[in-house]
N, C-alpha and C positions, 0 to 999 in steps of 0.2 A: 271703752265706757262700760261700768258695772250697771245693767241693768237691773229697779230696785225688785224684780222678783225671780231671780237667781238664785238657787237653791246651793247653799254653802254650810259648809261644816268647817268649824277649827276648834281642834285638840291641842293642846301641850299635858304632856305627860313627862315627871321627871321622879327616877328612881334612883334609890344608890348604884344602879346600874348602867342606868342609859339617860338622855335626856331629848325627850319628841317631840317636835311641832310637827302637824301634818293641818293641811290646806287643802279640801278639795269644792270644787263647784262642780255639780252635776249637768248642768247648763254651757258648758264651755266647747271649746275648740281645741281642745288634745293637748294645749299649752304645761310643759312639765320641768319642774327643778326639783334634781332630788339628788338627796344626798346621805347615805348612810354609810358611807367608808366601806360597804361592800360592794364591789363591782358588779358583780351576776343581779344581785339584788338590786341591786340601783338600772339593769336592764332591765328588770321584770317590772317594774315598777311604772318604768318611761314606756313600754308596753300596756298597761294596765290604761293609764293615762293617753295614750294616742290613740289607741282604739275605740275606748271609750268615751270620745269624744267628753273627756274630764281632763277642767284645770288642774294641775295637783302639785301641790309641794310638798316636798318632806324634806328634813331636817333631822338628821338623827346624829349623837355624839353617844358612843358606846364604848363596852369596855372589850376592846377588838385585842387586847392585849393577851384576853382569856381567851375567849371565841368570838364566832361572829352571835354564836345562837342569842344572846340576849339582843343585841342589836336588831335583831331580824325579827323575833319575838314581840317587842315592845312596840315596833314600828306597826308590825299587823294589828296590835290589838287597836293602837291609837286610829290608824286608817279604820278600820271598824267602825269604833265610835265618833268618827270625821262622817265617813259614807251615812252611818242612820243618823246624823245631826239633822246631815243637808236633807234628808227625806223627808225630814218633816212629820207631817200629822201622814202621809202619802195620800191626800187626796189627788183626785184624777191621775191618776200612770197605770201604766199597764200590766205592775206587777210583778208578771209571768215574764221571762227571757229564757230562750235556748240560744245556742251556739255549735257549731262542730268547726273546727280550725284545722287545717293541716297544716303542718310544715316541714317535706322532704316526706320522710319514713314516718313520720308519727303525726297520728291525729287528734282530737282533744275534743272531747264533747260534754258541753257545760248546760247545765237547765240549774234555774235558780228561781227561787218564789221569795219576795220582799213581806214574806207570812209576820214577823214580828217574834217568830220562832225559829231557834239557832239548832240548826240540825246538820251535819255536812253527810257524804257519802262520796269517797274517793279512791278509786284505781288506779293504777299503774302499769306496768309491765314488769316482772320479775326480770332480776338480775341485771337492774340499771348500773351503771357507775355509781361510786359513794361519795365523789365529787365533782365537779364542776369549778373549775379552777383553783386556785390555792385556797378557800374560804365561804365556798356553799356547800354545804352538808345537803345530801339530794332527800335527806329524807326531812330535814326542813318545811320541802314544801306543803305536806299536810299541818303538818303545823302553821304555818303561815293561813292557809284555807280556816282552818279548827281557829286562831286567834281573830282571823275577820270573821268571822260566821260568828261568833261567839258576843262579837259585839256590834255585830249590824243587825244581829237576831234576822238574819234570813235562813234559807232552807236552801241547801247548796250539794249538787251532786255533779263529780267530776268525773269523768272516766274517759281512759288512756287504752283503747284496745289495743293498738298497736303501736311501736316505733323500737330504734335502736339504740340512737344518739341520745345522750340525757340531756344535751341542751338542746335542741329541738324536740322533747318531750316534755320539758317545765316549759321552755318557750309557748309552745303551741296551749299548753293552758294559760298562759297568763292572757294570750292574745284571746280565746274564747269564751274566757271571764269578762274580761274588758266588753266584750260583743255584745253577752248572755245580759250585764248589768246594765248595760248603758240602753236593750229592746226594754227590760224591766222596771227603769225608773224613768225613761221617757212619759211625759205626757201623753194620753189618749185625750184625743179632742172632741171624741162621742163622750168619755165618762164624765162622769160628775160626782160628785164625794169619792169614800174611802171605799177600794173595790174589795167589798167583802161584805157577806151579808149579815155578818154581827156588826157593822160600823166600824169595826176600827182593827188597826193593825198593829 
């Protein structure tokens, strides 16, 4: 049953390149279909979505012909502008989210502020793999972070002090993004208005 204040975002975005619907409620139960013709990507994603307890669909038809880069591209920016839909004006949340995920050898530490301001800051570990099976470009994934940050206008700092494997290195951010976002756009049941002392975010 849709509850009627359930905080939802819907995108469709279509280019000579790609074509996006992305679906997310920030209120949900981790519920996720997604589909972008890349595999890796389409894990990171069902990641993104069961951790942070966010319903989410995506839908993406790309020109996988060329690469995946514009498929994976277009899909962040729309998630983006999906995520700041659903946020609304942010009155009462909490804003602020941190995170640290492990997974195996690598750890992932995410702090994120819902400021209304697009700013990223992202680390990694030198001399990852430069892919991840036939069709993820590992260096994607700031790009992916830079294309949501850019249109959710948050303030987004990731960093990877350690690990080996590059897919338990992207894994373990996506998983403490999911974390970092879902402490930050949660309701606080002390606030009341927009938490910022200009009013508005």
């Amino acid at each position: 049953m849709t509850e009627l204040n359930e905080r939802r975002g819907r995108v469709e975005r279509t280019t000579k390149e790609t074509s996006v619907l992305v679906e997310v409620c920030l209120d949900g139960t981790g519920i996720v279909d997604v589909s972008t013709g890349v595999g890796f990507y389409d894990h990171m994603l069902a990641q993104l979505g069961k951790h942070g307890l966010f319903d989410l669909t995506v839908k993406t038809e790309g020109d996988l012909h060329i690469d995946a880069h514009h498929t994976i591209e277009d899909t962040s920016i729309a998630l983006g502008a999906a995520f700041r839909e659903a946020l609304g004006d942010k009155s009462g949340i909490r804003r602020f989210g941190s995170a640290s995920c492990p997974l195996d050898e690598a750890l992932a530490q995410v702090t994120v502020d819902l400021s209304g301001r697009p700013y990223l800051v992202h680390t990694e570990p030198e001399g990852m793999a430069p892919m991840i099976g036939p069709d993820y470009d590992t260096t994607m994934t700031r790009h992916i972070l830079e294309s949501f940050v850019a249109q959710a206008a948050v303030c987004l700092h990731v960093h990877v002090p350690y690990g080996r494997n590059a897919h338990h290195i992207v894994e373990a951010q996506f998983k403490a993004l999911a974390r970092a976002l879902r402490e930050a756009s949660e309701r606080d049941p002390r606030a009341t208005g927009v938490p910022s002392t200009k009013g508005v975010l």
